[in-house]
C-alpha positions in Angstrom: 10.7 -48.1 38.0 8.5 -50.3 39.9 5.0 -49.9 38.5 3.5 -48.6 42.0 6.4 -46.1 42.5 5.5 -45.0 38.6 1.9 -44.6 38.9 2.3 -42.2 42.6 5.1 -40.0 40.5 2.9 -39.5 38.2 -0.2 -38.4 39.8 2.4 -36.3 41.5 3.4 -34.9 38.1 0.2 -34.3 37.2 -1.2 -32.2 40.3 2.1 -29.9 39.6 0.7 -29.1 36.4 -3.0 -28.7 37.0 -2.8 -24.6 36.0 -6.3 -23.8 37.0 -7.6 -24.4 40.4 -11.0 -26.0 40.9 -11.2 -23.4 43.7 -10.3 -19.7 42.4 -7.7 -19.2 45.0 -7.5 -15.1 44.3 -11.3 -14.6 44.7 -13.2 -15.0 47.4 -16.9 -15.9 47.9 -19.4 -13.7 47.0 -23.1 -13.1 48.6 -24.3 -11.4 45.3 -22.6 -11.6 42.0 -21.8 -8.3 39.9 -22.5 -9.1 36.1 -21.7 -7.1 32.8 -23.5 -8.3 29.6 -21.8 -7.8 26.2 -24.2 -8.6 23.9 -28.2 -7.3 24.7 -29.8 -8.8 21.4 -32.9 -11.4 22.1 -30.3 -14.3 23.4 -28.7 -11.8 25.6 -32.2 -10.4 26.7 -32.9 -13.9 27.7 -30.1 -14.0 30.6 -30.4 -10.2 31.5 -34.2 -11.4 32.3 -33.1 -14.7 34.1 -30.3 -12.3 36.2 -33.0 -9.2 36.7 -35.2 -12.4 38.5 -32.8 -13.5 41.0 -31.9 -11.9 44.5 -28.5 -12.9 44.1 -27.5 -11.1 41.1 -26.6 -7.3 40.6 -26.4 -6.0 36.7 -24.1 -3.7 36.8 -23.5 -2.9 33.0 -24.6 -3.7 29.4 -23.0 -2.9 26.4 -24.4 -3.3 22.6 -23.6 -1.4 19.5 -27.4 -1.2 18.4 -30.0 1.4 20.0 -32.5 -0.9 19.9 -31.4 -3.8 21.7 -30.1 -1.9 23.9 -34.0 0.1 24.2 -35.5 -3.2 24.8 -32.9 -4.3 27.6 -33.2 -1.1 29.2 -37.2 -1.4 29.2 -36.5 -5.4 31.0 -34.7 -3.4 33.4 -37.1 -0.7 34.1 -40.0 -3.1 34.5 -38.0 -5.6 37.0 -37.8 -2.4 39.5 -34.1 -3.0 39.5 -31.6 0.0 39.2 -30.1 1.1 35.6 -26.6 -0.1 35.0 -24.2 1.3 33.4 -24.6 1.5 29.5 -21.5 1.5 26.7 -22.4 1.7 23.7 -21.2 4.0 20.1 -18.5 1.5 18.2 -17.7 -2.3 18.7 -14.9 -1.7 20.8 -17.3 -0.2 23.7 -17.5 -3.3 25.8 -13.7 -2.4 26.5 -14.5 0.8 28.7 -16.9 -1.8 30.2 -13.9 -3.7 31.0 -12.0 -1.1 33.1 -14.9 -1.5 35.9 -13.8 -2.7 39.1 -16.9 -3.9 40.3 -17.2 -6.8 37.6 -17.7 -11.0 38.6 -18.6 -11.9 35.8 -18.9 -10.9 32.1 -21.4 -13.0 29.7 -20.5 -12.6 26.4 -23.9 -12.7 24.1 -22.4 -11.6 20.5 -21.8 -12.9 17.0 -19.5 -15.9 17.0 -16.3 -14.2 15.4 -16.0 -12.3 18.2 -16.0 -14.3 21.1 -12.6 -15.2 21.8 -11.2 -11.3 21.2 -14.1 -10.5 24.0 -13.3 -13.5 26.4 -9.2 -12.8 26.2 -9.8 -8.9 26.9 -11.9 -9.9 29.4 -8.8 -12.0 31.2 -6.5 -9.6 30.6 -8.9 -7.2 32.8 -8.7 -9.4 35.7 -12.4 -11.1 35.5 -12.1 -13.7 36.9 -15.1 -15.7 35.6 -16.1 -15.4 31.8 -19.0 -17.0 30.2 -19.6 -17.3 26.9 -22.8 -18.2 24.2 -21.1 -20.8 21.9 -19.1 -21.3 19.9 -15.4 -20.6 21.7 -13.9 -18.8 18.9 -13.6 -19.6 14.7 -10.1 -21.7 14.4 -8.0 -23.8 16.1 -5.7 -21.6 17.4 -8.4 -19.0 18.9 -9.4 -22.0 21.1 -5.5 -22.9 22.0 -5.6 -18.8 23.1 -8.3 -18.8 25.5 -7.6 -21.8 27.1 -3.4 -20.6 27.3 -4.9 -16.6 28.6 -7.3 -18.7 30.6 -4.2 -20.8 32.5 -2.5 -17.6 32.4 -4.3 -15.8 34.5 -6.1 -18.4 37.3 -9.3 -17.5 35.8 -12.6 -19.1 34.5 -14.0 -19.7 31.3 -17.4 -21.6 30.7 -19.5 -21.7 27.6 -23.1 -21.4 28.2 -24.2 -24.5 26.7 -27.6 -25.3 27.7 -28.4 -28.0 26.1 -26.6 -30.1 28.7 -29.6 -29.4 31.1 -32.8 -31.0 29.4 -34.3 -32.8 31.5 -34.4 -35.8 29.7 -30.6 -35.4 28.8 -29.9 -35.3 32.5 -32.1 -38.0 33.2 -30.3 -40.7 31.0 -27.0 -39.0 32.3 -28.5 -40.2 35.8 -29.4 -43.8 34.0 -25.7 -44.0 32.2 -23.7 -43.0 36.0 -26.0 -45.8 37.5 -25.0 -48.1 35.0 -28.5 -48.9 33.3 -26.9 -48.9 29.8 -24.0 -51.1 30.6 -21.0 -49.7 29.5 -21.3 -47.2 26.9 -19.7 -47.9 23.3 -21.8 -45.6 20.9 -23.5 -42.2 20.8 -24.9 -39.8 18.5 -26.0 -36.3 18.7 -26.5 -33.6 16.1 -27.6 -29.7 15.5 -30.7 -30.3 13.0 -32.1 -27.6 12.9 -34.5 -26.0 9.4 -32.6 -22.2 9.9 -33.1 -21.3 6.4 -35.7 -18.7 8.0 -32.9 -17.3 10.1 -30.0 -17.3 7.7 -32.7 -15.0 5.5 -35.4 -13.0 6.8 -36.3 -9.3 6.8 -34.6 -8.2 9.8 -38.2 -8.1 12.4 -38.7 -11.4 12.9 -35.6 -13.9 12.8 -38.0 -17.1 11.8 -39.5 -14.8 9.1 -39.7 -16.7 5.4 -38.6 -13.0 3.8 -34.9 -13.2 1.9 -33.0 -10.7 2.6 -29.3 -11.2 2.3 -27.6 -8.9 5.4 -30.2 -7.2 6.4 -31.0 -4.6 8.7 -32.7 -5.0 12.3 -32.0 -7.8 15.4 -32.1 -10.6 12.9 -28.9 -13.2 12.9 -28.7 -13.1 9.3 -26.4 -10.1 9.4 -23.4 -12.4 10.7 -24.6 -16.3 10.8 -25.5 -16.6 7.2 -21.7 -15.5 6.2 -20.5 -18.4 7.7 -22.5 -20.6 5.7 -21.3 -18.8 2.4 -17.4 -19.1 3.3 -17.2 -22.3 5.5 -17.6 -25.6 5.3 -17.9 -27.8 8.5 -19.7 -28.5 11.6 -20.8 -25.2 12.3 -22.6 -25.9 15.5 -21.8 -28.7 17.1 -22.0 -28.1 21.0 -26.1 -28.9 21.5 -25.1 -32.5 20.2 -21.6 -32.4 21.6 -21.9 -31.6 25.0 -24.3 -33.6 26.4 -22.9 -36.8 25.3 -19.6 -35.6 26.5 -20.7 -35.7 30.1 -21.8 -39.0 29.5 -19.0 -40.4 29.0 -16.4 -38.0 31.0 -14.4 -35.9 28.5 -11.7 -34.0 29.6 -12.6 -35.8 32.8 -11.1 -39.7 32.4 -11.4 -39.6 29.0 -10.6 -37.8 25.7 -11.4 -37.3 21.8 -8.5 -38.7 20.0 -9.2 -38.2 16.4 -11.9 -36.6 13.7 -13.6 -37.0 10.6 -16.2 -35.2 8.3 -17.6 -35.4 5.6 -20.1 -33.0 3.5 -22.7 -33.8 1.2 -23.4 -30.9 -1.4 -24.7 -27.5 -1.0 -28.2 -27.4 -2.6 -30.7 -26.2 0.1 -30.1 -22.5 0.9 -30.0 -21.7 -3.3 -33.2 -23.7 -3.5 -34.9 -21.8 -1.1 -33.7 -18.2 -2.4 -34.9 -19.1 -5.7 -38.7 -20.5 -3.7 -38.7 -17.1 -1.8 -37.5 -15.0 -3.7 -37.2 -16.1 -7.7 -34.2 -17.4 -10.1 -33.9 -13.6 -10.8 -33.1 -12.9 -6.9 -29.7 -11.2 -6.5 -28.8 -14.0 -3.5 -29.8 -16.6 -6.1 -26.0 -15.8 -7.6 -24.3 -16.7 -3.9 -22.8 -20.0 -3.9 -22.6 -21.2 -0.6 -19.8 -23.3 0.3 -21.2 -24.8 3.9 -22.6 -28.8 3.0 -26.1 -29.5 3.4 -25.3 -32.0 6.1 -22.2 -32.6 7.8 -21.3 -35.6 9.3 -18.8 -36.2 12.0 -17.7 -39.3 13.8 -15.3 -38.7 16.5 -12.8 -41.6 18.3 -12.3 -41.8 21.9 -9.5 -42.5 24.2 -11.6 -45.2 26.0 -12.9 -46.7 22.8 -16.2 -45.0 22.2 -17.2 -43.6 19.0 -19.6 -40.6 18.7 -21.0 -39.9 15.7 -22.3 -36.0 14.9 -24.7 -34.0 12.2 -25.2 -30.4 11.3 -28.3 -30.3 9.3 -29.5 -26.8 8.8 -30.6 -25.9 5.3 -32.4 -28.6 4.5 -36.6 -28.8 5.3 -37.1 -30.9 8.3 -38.4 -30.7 12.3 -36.0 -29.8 15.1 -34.1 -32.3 16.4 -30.9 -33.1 18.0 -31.1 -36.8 17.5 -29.7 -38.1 20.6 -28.6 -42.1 20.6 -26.8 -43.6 23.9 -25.8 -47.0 23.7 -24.3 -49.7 25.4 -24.2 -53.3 26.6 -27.1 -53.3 27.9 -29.3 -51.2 25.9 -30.0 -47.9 24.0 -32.0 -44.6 24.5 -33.1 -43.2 20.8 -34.4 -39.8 21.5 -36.0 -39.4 18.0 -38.4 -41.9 18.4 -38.5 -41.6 22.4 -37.8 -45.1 23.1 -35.4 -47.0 25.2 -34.8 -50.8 25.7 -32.8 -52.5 28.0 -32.0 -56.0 28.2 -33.4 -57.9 30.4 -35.7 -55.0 32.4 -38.0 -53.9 28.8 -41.4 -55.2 29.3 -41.0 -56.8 25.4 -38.1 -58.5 24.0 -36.0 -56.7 21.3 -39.2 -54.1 21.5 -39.1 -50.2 22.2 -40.2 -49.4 26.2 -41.9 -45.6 25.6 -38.8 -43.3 27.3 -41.1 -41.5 29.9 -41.5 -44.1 32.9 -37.7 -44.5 32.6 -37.1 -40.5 32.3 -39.3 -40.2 35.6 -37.7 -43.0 37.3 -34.5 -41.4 36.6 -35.6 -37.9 36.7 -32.4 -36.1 37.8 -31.7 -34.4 41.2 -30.9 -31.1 39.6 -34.8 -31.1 38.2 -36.2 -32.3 41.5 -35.0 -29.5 43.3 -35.7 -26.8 40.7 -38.8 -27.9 38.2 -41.4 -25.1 38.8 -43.5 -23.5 36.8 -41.3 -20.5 37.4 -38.2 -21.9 36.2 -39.8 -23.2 33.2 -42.0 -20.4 32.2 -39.1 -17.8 33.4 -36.0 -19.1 32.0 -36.6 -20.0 28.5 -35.7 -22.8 26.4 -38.0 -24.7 28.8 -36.1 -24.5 31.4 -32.3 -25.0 30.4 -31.5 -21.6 30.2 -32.2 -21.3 34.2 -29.8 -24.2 35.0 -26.9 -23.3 32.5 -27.5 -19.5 34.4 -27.9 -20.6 37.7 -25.0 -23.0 37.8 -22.7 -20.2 36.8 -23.9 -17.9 39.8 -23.4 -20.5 42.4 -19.7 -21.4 41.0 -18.6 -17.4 41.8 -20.8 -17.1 45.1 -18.6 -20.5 46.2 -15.5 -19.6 44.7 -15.2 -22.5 42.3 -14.6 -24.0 38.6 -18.0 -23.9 36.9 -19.3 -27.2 35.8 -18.6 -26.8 32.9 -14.9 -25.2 32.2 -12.5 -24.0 30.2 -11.1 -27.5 28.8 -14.6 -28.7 28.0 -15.7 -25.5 26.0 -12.8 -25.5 24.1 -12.7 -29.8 23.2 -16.4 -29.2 22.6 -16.4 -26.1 20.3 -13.3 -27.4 18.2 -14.9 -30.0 16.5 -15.8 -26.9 14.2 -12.6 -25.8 12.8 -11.2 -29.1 13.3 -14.0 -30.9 10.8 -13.0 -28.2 8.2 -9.8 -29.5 8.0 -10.8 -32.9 7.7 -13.5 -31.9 4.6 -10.9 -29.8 3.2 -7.9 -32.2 3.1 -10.6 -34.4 1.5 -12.7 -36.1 4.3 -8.8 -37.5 5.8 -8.9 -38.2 10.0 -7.4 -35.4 11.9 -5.7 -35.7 15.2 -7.7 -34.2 17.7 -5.6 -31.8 20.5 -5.5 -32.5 23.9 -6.2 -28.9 25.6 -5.7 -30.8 29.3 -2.4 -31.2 28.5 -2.5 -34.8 29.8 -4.7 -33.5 32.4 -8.1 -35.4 31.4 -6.5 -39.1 33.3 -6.3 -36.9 36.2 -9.6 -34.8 36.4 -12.4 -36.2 38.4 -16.4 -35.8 36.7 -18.2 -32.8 38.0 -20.9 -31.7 35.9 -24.2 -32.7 37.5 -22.9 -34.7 39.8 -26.0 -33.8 42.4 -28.5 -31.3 43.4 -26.1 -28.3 44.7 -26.1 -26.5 42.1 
């Protein structure tokens, strides 16, 4: 076959098996969008209270199994002047009579990690037709392989709430990487380090308390996260790193992970700190934990880039997600705020400070939003308005959010993927296409402008 004749019958090809529709072709677009909440503990406060501030949004239910949460959601409600929805609540299965609504957009699912996917799949098979979802996707492999199979299945939508994809200096050298100020790209790095020691034990009132209490009682995340750093070993969180280095360089959209390995130092930290806290004599002091101090990741691409990943969280240390963009013509270090680029740095082979460059670059998305509102409002400084925001406007238009199915699920299983790599002793692991062959196909879309 002649190579023209190959390349058209295979773009051909591709667009007859493109299952999901960048325009939801069995909804139509919406003035106001219905949302149900699964999930009111303080990160699912922290949308009802972005949704309760915008005309555009009705809550129509919420659903939690604990009193309290669901006191203090009710009270957010009360105080916004908007009217009470629908509550479900007595067992874990509740959220399914939420389900059975017929009134429901969209369903955000704001619960512990193990189950998300059970949540987002019902939530399918009831005919919601856009489901979002805190990270991560689901716990293994195959969980991720489900949603994205129900998600093709039924012509629906699936985002993950990732947020992190929305700093405004993330966005800016996004802006800087699309208008080629880096050259092409070659290296990046990104990580989830993060001291959470004071989250995986505290006394159930505060979740950043120094207390150690081993499941306790109350809102505190220590009654589901801190199992998974007994029983697992892995990149445990891996999306605030992951996904904005994705975008830069098109994943799922012109390019592709190919391959995975990790590797994990040993578990010291979270024993330490029992026995600081709490004494030798502490009964947690006997848990061994089996989750590495840091994990390390370095992922290959189908266009040749390499990304490298850590998951620090039991270890002493500031916040930081350690962002590192590089490429022919220069770099952008995030931990020490600097960026050079050949040629245009005032200094040779000396760090430029990052601001003039983020505010040179500043990106559309920010231009049109950055208030004090937004910042003040939305939490997270901001980010938690645009991840929010860009959902709504995807239902009231009737289109694939910005971030879909394909890219939650590439994102999220870097998790149960780097356990397999540690556990079959640090080996490389293929890493699955959940396109399908559809990423040489898919055009960019996240952030691509201001509409959103």
């Amino acid at each position: 076959m002649k190579r023209r004749s190959f390349v058209a019958n295979t773009a051909l090809a591709a667009a007859a098996f493109s299952f999901i529709p960048s325009r939801n072709l069995m909804a139509k677009e919406v003035k106001k969008v219905r949302m149900a909440i699964i999930g009111t503990g303080l990160r699912g406060q922290a949308h009802l209270e972005n949704a309760l501030r915008r005309n555009d949004v009705d809550v129509v239910a919420i659903c939690d199994i604990d009193q309290r949460m669901l006191g203090m959601a009710s009270d957010l409600i009360r105080k916004s002047g908007k009217p009470m929805p629908r509550v479900f609540d007595g067992d874990p299965y509740a959220y399914r009579k939420l389900l059975e609504l017929k009134n429901i957009d969209t369903v955000l699912i704001v619960t512990p990690w193990e189950w998300h996917t059970a949540m987002i799949v019902d939530s399918l098979q009831a005919g919601i037709k856009y489901v979002a979802t805190e990270v991560m996707l689901g716990i293994t492999l195959e969980d991720h392989w489900t949603v994205v199979r129900e998600a093709e299945k039924h012509r629906a939508h699936v985002t993950m709430l990732e947020n992190a994809c929305y700093f405004r200096d993330v966005l800016a050298i996004l802006n800087m990487v699309r208008q080629g100020e880096f050259g092409e790209i070659v290296h990046l790095q990104a990580g989830y380090q993060h001291d959470l020691r004071g989250v995986k034990f505290n006394n159930g009132v505060d979740p950043y308390d120094s207390g150690v209490e081993f499941g306790p009682k109350g809102f505190s995340e220590a009654r589901w996260r801190t199992e998974h750093s007994v029983h697992r070993n892995g990149d445990l969180y891996p999306t605030h790193g992951l996904g904005p280095v994705a975008t830069m360089i098109d994943i799922n959209h012109g390019n592709r992970f190919l391959s995975l390995n990790s590797f994990a130092s040993k578990s010291r930290g979270l024993h330490d700190y029992i026995v600081k806290k709490g004494g030798a004599n502490h009964p947690n002091a006997k848990v061994r934990f089996k989750l590495g101090d840091i994990v390390t990741t370095h992922l290959k691409c189908a266009n040749g880039e390499t990304i490298l990943l850590q998951h620090d969280t039991n270890l002493p240390r500031p916040y930081s997600l350690g962002y590192r963009v590089q490429g022919t013509n220069g770099i952008w270090m995030q931990v020490n705020k600097g960026i050079y680029i050949e040629g245009k740095s005032a200094k040779h082979h000396e760090w430029d400070d990052q601001q003039a460059w983020l505010d040179k670059f500043d990106h559309p998305l920010w231009k049109r939003w950055a208030n004090k509102e937004n910042e003040n409002a939305a939490g997270h400084g901001g980010i938690d308005f645009f991840v929010l925001h860009g959902l709504i406007e995807a239902i009231k238009r009737g289109v694939s959010p910005a971030m879909d199915v394909y890219d939650a699920a590439a994102w999220s299983a870097v998790t149960p993927i780097s356990e397999k790599s540690i556990e079959l002793g640090y080996e490389t692991v293929e890493f699955p296409d959940f396109t399908n062959g559809q990423w040489m196909y898919r055009k960019p879309k996240f952030a691509l402008n201001d509409e959103y």
